[in-house]
Biopython code that builds the backbone (N, CA, C, O; Angstrom):
import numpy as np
from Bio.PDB.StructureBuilder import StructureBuilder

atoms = [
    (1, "UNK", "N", (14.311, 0.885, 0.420)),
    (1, "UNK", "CA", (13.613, 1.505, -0.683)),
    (1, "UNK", "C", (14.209, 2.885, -0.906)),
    (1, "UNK", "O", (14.629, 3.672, -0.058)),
    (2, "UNK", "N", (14.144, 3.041, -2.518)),
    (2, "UNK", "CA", (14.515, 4.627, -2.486)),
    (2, "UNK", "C", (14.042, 5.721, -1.927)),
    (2, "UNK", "O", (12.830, 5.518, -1.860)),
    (3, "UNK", "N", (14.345, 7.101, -1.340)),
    (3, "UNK", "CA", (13.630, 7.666, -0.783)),
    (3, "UNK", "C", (13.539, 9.459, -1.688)),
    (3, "UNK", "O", (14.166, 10.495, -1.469)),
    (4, "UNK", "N", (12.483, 9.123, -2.691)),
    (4, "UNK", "CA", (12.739, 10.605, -3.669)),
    (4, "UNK", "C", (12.170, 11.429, -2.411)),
    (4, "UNK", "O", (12.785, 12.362, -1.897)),
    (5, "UNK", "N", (11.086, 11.028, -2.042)),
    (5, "UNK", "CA", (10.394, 12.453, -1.119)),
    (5, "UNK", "C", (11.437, 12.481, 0.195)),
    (5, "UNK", "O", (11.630, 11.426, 0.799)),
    (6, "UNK", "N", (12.026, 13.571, 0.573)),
    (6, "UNK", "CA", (12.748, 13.449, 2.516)),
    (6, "UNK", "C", (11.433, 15.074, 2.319)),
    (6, "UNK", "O", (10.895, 15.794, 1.478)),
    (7, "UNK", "N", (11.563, 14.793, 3.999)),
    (7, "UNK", "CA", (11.299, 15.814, 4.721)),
    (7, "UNK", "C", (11.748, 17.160, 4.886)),
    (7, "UNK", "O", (12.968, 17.319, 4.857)),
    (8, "UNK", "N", (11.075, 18.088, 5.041)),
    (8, "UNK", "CA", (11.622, 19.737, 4.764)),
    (8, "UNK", "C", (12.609, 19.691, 6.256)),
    (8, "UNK", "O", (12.320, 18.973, 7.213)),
    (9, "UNK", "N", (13.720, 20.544, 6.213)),
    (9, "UNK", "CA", (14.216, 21.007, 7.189)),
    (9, "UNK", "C", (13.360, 20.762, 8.599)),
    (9, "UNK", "O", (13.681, 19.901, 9.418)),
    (10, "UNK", "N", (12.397, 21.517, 8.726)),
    (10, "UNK", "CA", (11.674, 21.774, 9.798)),
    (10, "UNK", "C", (11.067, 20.753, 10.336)),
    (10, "UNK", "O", (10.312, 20.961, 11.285)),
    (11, "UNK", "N", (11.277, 19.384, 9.826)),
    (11, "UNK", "CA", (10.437, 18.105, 9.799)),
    (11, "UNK", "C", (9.275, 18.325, 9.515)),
    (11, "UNK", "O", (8.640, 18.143, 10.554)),
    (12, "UNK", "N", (8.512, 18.653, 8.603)),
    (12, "UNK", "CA", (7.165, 18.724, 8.210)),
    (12, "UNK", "C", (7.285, 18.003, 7.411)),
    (12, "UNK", "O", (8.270, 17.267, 7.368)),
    (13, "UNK", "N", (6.092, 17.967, 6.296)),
    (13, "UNK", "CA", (5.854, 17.610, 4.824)),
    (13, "UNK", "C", (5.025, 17.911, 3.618)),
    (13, "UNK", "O", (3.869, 18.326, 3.541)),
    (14, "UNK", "N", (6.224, 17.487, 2.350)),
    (14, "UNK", "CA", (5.516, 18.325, 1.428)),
    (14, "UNK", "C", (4.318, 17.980, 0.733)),
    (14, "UNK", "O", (3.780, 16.927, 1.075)),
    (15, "UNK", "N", (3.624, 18.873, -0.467)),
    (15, "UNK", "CA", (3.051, 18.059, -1.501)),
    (15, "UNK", "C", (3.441, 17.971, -2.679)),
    (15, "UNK", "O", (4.209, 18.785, -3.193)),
    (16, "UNK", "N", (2.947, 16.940, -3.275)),
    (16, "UNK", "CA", (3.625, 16.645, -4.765)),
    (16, "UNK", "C", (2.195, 16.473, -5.471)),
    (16, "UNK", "O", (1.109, 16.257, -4.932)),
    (17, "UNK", "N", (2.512, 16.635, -6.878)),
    (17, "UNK", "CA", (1.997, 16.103, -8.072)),
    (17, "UNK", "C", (3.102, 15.820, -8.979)),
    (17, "UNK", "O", (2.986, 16.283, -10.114)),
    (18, "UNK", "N", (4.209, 15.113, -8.688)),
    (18, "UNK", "CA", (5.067, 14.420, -9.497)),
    (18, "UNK", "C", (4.274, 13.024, -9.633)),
    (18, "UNK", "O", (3.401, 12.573, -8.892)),
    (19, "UNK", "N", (4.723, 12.585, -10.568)),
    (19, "UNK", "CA", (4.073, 10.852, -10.788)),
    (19, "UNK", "C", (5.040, 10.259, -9.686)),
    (19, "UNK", "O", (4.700, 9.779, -8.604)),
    (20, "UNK", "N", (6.323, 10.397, -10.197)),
    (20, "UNK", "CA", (7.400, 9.682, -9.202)),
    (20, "UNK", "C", (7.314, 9.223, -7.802)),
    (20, "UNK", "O", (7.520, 8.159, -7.219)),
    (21, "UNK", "N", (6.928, 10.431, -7.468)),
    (21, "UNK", "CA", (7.210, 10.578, -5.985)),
    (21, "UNK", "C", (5.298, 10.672, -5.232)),
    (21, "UNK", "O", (5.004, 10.774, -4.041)),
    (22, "UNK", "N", (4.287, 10.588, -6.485)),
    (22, "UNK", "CA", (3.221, 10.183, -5.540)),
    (22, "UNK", "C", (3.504, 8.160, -5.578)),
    (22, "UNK", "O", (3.448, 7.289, -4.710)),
    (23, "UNK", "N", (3.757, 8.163, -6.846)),
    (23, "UNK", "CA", (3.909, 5.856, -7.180)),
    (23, "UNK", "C", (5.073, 5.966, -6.133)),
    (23, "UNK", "O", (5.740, 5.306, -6.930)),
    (24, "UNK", "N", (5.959, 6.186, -5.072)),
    (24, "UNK", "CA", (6.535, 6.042, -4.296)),
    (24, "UNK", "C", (5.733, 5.846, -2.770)),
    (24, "UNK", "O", (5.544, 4.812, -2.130)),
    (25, "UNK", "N", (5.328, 7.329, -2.449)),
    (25, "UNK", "CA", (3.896, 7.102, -1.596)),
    (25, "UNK", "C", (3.497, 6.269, -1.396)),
    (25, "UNK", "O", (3.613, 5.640, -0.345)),
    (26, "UNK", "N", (2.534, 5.814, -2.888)),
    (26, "UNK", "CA", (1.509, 4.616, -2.665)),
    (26, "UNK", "C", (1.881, 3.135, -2.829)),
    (26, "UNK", "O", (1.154, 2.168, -2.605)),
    (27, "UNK", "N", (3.388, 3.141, -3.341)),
    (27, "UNK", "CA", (4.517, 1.901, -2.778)),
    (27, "UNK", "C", (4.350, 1.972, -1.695)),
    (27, "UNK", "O", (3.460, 1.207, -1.323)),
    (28, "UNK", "N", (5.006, 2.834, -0.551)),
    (28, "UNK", "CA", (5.212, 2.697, 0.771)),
    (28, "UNK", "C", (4.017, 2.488, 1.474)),
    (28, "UNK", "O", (4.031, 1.689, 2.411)),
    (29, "UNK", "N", (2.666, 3.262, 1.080)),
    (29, "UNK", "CA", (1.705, 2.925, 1.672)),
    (29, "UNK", "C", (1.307, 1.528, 1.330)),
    (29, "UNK", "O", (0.889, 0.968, 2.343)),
    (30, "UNK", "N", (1.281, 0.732, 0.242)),
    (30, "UNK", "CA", (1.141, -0.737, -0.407)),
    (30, "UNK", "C", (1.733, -1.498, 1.113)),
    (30, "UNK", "O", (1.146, -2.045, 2.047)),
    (31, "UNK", "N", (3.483, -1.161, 0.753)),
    (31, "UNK", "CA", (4.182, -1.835, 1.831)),
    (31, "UNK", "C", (3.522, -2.120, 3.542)),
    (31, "UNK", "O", (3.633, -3.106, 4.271)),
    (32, "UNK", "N", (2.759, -0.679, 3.776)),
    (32, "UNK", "CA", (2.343, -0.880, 5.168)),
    (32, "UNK", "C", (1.309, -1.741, 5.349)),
    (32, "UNK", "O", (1.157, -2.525, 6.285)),
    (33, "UNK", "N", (0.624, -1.563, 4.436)),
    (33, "UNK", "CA", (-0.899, -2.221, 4.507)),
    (33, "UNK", "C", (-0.546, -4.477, 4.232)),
    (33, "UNK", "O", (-1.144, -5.550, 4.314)),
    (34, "UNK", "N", (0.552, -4.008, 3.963)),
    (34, "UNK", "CA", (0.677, -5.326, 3.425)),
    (34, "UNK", "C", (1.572, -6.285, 4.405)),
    (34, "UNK", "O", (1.795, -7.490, 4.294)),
    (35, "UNK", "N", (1.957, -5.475, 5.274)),
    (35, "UNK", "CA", (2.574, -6.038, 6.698)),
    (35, "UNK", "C", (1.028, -5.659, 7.797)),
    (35, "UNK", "O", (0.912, -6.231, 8.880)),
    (36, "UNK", "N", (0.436, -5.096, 7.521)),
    (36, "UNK", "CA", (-0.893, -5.082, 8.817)),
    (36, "UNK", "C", (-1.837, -6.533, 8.522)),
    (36, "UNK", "O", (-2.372, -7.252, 9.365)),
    (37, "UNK", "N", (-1.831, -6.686, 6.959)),
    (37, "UNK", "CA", (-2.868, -7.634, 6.874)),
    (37, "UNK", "C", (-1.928, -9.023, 7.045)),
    (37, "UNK", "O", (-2.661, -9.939, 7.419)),
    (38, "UNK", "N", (-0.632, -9.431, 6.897)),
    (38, "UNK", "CA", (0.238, -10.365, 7.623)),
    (38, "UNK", "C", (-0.030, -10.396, 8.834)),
    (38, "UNK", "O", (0.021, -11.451, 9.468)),
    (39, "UNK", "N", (-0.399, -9.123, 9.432)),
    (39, "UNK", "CA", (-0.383, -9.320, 11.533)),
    (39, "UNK", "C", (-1.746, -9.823, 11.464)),
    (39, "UNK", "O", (-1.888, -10.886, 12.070)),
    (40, "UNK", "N", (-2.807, -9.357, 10.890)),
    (40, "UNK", "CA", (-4.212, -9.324, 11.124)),
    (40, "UNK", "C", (-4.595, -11.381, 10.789)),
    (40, "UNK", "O", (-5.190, -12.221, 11.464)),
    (41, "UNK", "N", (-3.824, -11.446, 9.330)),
    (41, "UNK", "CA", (-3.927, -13.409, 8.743)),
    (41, "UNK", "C", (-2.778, -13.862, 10.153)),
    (41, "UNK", "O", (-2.550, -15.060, 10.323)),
    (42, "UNK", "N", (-2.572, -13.534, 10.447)),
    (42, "UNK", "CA", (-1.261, -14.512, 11.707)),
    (42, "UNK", "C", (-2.320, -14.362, 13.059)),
    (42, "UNK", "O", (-2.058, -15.135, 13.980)),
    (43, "UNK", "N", (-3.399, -13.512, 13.245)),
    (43, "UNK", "CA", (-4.073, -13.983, 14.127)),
    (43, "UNK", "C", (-4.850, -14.321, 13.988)),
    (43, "UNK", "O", (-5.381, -14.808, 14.986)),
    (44, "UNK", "N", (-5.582, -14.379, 12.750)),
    (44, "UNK", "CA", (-6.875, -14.928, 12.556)),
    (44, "UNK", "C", (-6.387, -16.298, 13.071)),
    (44, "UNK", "O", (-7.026, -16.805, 13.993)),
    (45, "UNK", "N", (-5.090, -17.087, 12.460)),
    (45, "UNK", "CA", (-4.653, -18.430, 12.352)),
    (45, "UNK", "C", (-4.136, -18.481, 14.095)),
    (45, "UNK", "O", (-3.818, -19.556, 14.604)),
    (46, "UNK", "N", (-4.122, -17.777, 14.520)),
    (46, "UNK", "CA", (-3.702, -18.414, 15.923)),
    (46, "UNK", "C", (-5.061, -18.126, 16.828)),
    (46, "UNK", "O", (-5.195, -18.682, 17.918)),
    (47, "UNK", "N", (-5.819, -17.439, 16.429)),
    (47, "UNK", "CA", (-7.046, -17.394, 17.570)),
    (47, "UNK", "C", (-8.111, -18.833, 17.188)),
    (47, "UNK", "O", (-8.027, -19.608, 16.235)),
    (48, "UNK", "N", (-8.758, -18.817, 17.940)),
    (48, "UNK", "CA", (-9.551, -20.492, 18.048)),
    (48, "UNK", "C", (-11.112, -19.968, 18.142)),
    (48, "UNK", "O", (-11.981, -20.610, 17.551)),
    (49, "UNK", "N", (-11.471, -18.709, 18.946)),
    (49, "UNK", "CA", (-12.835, -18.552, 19.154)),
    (49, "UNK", "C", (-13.253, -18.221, 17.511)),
    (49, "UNK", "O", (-12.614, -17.446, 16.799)),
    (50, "UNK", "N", (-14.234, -18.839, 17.165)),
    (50, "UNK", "CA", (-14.789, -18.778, 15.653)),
    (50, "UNK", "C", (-15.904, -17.808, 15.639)),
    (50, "UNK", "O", (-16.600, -17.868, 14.625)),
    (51, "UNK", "N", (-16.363, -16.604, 16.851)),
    (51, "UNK", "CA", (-17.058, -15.519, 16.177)),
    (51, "UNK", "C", (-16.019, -14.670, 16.054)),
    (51, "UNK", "O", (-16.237, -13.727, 15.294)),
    (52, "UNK", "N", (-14.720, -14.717, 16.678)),
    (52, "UNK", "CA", (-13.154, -13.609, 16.214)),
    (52, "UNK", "C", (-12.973, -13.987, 15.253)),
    (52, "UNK", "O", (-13.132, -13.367, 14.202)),
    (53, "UNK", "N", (-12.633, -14.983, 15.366)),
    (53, "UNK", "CA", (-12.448, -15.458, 13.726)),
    (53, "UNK", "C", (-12.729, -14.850, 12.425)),
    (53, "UNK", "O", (-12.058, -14.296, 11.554)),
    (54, "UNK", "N", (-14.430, -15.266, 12.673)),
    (54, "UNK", "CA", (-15.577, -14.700, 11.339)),
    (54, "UNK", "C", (-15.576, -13.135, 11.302)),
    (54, "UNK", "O", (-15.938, -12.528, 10.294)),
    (55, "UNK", "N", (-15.168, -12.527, 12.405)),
    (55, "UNK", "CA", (-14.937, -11.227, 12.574)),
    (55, "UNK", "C", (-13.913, -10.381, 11.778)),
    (55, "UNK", "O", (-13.978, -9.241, 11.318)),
    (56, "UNK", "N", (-12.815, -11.455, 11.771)),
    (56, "UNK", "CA", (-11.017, -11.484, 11.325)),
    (56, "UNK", "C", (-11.208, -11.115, 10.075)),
    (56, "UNK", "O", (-10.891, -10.124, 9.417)),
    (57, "UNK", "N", (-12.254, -12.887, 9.697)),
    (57, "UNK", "CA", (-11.894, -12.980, 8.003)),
    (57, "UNK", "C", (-12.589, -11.771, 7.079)),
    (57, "UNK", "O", (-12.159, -11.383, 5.992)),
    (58, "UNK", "N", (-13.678, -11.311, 7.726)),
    (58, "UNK", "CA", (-14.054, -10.378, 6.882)),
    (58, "UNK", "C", (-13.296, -8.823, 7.087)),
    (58, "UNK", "O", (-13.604, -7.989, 6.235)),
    (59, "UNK", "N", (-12.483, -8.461, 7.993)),
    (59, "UNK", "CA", (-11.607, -7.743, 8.152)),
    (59, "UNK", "C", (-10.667, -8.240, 6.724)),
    (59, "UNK", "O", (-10.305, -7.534, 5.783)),
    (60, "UNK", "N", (-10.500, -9.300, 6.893)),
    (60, "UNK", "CA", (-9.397, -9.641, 6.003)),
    (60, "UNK", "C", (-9.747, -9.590, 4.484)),
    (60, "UNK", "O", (-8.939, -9.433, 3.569)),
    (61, "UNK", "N", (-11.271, -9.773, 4.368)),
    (61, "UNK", "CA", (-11.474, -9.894, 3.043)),
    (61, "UNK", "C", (-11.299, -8.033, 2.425)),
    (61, "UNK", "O", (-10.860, -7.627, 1.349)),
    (62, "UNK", "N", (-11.846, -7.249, 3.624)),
    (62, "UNK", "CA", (-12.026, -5.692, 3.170)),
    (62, "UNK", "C", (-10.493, -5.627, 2.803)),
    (62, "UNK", "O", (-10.320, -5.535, 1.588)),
    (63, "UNK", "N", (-9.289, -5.653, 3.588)),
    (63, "UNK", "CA", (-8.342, -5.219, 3.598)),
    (63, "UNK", "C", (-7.935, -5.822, 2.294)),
    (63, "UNK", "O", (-7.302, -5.037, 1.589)),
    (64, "UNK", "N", (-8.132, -7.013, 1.784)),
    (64, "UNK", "CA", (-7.553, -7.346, 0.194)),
    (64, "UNK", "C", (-8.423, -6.644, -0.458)),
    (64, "UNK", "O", (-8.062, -7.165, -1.513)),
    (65, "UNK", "N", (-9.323, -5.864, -0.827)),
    (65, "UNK", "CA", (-10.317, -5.001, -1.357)),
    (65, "UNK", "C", (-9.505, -4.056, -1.630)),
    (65, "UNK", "O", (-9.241, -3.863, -2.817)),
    (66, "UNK", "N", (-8.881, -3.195, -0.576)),
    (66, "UNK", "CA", (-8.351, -2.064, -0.492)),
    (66, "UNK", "C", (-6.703, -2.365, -1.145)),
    (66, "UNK", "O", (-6.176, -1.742, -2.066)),
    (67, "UNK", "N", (-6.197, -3.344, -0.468)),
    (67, "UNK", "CA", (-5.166, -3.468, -0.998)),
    (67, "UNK", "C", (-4.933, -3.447, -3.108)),
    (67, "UNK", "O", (-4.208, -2.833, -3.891)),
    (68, "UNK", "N", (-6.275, -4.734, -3.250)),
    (68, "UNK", "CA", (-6.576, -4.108, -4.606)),
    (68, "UNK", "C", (-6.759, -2.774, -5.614)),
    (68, "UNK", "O", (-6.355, -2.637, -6.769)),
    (69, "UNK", "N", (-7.481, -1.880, -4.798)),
    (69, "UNK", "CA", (-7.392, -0.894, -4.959)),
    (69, "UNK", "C", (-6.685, -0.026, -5.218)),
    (69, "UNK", "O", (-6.555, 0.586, -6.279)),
    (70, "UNK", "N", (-5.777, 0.176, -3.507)),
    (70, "UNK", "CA", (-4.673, 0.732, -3.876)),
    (70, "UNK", "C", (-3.377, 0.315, -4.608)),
    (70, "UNK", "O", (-2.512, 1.170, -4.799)),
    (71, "UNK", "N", (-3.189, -1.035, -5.054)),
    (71, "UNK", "CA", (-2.173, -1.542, -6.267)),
    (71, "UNK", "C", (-3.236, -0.898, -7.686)),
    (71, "UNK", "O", (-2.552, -0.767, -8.701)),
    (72, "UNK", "N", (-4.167, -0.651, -7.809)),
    (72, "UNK", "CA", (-4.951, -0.599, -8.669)),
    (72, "UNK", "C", (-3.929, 0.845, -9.143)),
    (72, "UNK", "O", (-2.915, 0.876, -9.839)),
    (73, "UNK", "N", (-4.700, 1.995, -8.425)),
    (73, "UNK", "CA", (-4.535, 3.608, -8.660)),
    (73, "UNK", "C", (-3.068, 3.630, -8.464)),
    (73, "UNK", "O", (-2.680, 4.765, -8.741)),
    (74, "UNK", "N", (-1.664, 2.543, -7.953)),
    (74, "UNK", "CA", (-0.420, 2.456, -7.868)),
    (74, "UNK", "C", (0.115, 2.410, -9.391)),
    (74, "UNK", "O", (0.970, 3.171, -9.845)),
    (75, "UNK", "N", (-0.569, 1.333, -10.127)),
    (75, "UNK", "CA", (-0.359, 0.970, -11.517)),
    (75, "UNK", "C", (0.007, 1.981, -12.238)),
    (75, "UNK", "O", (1.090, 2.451, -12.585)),
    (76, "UNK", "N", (-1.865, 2.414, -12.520)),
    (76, "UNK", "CA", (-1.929, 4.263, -13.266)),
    (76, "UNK", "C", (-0.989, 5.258, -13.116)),
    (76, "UNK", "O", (-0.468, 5.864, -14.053)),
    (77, "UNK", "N", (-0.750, 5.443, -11.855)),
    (77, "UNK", "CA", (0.511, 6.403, -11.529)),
    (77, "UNK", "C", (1.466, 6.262, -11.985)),
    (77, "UNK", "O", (2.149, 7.189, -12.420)),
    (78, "UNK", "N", (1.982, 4.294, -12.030)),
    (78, "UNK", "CA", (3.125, 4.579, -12.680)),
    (78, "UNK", "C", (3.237, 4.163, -14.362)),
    (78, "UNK", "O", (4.091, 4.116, -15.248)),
    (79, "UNK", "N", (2.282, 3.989, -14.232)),
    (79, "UNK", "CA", (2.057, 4.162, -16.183)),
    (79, "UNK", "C", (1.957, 5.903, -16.623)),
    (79, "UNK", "O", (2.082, 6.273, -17.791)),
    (80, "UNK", "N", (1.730, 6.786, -15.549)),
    (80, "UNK", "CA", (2.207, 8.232, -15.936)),
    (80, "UNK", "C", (3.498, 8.303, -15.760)),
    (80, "UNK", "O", (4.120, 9.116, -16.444)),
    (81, "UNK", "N", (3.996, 7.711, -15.081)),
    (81, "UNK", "CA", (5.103, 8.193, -14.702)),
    (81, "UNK", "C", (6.617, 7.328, -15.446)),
    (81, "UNK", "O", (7.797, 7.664, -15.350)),
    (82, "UNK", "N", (5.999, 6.122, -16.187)),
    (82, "UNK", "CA", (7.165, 5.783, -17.004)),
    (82, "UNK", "C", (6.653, 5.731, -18.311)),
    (82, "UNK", "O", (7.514, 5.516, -19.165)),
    (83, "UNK", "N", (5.641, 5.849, -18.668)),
    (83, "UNK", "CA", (4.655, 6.140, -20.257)),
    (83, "UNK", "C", (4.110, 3.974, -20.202)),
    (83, "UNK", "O", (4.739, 2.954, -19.917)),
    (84, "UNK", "N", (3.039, 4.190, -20.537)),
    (84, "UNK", "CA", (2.013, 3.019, -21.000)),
    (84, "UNK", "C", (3.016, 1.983, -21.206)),
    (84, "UNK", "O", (2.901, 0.943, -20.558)),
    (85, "UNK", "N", (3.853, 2.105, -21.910)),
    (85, "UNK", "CA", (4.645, 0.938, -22.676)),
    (85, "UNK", "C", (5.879, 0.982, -22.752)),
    (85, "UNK", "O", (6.651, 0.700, -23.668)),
    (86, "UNK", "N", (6.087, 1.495, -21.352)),
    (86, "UNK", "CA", (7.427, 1.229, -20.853)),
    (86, "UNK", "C", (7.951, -0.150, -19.782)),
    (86, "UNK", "O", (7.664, -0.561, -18.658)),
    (87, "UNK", "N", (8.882, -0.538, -20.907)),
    (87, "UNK", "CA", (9.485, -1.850, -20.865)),
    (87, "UNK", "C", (10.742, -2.599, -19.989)),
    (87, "UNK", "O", (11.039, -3.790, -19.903)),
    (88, "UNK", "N", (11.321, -1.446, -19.409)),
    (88, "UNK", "CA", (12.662, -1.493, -18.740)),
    (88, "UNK", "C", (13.321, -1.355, -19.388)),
    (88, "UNK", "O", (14.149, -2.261, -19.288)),
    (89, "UNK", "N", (13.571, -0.662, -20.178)),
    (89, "UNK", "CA", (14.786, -0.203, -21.552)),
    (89, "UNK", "C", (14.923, 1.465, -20.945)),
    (89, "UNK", "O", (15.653, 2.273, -21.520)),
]
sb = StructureBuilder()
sb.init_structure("model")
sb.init_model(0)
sb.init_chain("A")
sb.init_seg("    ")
for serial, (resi, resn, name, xyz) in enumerate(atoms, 1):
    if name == "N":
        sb.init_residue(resn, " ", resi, " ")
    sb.init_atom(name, np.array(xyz, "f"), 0.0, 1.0, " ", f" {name:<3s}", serial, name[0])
structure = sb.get_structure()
């Protein structure tokens, strides 16, 4: 993935209110959340006790909640950040 935001010299980090580089953020954050809930569905499917289970799935249902979410406020950002009705042109 591209990387607009790097790190300051000192290894810290900055803040932004660019559109760019927050819809980058909340890409990468998308990306993480979206490999945790792969680990979290790969054990629901390999564990057998059915109160882990029922435990799992509703873990699993919050985490597509959020994931919604955050693709939600991902969108907006980048409808600031390439204008409403931008087409790939």
């Amino acid at each position: 993935m591209c990387r607009v935001i790097t790190p300051d010299q000192g290894g810290g980090h900055g803040h932004t209110d660019d559109p760019l580089s927050i819809a980058e953020l909340l890409r990468e954050s998308l990306s993480g959340e979206l490999e945790a809930l792969t680990e979290l569905a790969a054990r629901h499917h390999m564990i057998e006790d059915d109160e882990v289970r029922h435990v799992l799935g509703h873990l699993i249902d919050s985490r597509r909640k959020d994931l919604a979410m955050l693709w939600g406020i991902l969108r907006q950002v980048e409808d600031k950040a390439f204008g409403e009705h931008h087409h790939g042109h």
